[in-house]
N, C-alpha and C positions, 0 to 999 in steps of 0.2 A: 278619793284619797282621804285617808282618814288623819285625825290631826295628826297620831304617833308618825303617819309617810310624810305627812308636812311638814314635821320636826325634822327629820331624814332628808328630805328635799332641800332646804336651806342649807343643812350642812354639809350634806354632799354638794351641791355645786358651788358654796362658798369657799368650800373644804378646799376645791379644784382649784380655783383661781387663787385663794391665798399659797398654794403649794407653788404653783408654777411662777407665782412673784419671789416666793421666799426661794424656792432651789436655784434662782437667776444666779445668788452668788457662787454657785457650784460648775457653772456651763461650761468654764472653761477649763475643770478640773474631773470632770466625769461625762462620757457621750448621752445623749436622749436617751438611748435603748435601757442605759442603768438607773435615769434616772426614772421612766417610766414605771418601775416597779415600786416605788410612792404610791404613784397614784390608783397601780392597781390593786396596793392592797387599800387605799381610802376607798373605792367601788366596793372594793370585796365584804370592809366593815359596814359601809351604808346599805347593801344592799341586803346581807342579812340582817340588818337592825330594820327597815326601813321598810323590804320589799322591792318592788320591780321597777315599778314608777321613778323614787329616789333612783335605784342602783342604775337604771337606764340615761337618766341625767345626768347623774357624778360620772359615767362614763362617755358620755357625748363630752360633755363640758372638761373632762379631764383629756382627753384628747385635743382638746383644740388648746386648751390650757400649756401643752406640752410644747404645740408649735407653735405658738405666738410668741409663747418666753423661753422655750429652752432649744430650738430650729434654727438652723440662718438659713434667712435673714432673721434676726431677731424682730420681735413684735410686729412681724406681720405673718399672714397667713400662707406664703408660699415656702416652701421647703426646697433645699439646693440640693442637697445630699442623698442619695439613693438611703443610706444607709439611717436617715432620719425618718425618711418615706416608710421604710417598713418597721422602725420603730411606733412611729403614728397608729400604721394599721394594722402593728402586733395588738398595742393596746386599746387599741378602739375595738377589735376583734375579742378579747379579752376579759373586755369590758362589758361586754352585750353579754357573752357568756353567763360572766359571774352573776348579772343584775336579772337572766330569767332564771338561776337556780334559787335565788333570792327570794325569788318570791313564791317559790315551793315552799323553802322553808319556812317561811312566816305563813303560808295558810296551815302548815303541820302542827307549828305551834298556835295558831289560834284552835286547829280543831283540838288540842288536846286539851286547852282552857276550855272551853265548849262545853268538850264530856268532861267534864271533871267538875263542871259548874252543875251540870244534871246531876253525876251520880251525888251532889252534894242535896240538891234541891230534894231528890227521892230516899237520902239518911233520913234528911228532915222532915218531910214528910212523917217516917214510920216512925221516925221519935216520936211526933207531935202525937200521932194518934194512938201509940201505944200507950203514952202518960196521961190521956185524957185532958188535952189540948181543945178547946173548945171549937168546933167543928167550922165555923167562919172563918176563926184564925188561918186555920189551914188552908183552906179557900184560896184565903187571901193573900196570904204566903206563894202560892201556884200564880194565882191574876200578874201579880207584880213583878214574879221570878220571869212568866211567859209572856209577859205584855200585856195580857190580855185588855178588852175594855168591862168585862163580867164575865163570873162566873156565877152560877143557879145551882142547888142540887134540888131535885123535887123528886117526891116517890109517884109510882105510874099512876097513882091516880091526881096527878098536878098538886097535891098539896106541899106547901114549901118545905125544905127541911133546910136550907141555910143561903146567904146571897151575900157577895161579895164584889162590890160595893152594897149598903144593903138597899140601895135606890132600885137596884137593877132587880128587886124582886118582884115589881111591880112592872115589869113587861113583860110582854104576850111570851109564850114558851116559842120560840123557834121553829121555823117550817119544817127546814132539812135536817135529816138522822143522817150523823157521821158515819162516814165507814170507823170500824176501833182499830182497825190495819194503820189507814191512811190519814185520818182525819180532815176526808174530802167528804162531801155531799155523793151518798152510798146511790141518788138515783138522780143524779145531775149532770149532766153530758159535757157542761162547758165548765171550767173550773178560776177561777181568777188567780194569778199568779204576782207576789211582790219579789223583790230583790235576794230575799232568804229561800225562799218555799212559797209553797201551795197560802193562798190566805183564806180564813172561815168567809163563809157564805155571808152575805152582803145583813142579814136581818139573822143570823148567827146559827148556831146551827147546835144537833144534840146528839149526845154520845148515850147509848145503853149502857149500863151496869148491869151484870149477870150478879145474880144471890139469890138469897131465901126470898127477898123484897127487892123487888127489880127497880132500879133506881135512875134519872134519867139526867144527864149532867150537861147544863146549856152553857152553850163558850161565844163569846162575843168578842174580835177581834179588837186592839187596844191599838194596832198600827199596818200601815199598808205592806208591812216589810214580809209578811207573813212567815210561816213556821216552818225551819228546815227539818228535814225528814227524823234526824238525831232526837230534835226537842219533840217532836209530833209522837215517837214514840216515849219518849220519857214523862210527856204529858199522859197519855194512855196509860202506862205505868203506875202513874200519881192517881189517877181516876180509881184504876182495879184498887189500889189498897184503901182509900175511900169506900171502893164498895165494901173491900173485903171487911173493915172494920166496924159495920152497922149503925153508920150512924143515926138511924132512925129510931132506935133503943133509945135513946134517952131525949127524943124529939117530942 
């Protein structure tokens, strides 16, 4: 859970039990079943602020919130009343609902932050290099936007043409040649896997650039979370307009 669900978490289940102390002075002027719909819409805002996790709590906890203060026997957990009984398991049943669609919509909107952070990263990109942006900058701009721990650009015959950090230019070039589809090792069988995607090969790994001067661009991973397929191709993207723009002309 990420801190924004841990923000969501407190106040959904605190949310639940301050509701069902404060509606006590309502119990004996409106049934459970009315009052119930408080707390389904408290689920309903935590779980699309929050996701699954929060919306699954403020629903458990809003449910029993229900019977303990607004059920007789009051403050305790048994229920007398048929007609409380399926109040309860209106919105406990309600409640599960709204907190898995919850969390659809919050991965929707992170993917849309996501892409929208690439097609921002590959504006910049072609700004940089269309103005004559000094070719590290750019690098470096890519390493930090993708995590990375380096990036190399060297033309095929190993000589440098830019490194970013510039320490990383001083290690060996990479065994494995990327696939440019995938950004997986093109003759490697087993692949290492982090929590996002695919992650680069353990001692890093290289990408071809096609051009007039074939150009060879080394990526060294910066975290175990590795690269989901979205950034893997928007990384590919950023490479091709690096090639496309020569940087070896004024190396």
């Amino acid at each position: 859970m990420n801190d924004r669900g841990a923000v969501w978490f407190v106040i959904g289940v605190g949310g639940a039990v301050a509701l069902g102390f404060a509606l006590t002075a309502l119990r004996g002027h409106a049934t459970a079943s009315t009052l119930a719909f408080v707390f389904l819409a408290l689920t309903l805002v935590v779980a699309e602020m929050g996701g699954r996790a929060p919306g699954l709590a403020t629903a458990v906890v809003s449910a029993l919130s229900l019977n303990f203060f607004l059920t007789e026997p009051y403050l305790s957990l048994e229920i007398d009343k048929p007609g409380d009984v399926a109040a309860f398991v209106a919105l406990t049943a309600c409640g599960l609902i709204a907190a898995a669609f919850g969390k659809r919509r919050v991965r929707t909107a992170e993917k849309v932050i996501e892409t929208r952070g690439d097609l921002e990263l590959l504006a910049r990109t072609a700004t940089s290099l269309s103005s004559g942006v000094p070719i590290e900058q750019v690098l470096d701009d890519i390493r930090r936007f993708f995590n990375l721990g380096g990036i190399v650009l060297r033309r095929a015959d190993e000589r440098l043409v830019a490194a970013a950090p510039s320490t990383q230019a001083s290690l060996p070039a990479p065994p494995t040649e990327l696939d440019a589809a995938t950004l997986v090792g093109s003759d490697t069988l087993v692949h290492r896997l982090g929590r996002a995607g695919f992650r680069l090969p353990d001692r890093g790994g290289r990408l071809r650039l096609p051009g007039r001067e074939p150009l060879f661009l080394d990526l060294w991973e910066g975290s175990p979370e590795g690269i989901n397929l979205d950034q893997r191709r928007a990384l590919t993207v950023a490479a091709m307009m690096i090639a496309m723009s020569n940087p070896t002309s004024e190396s």
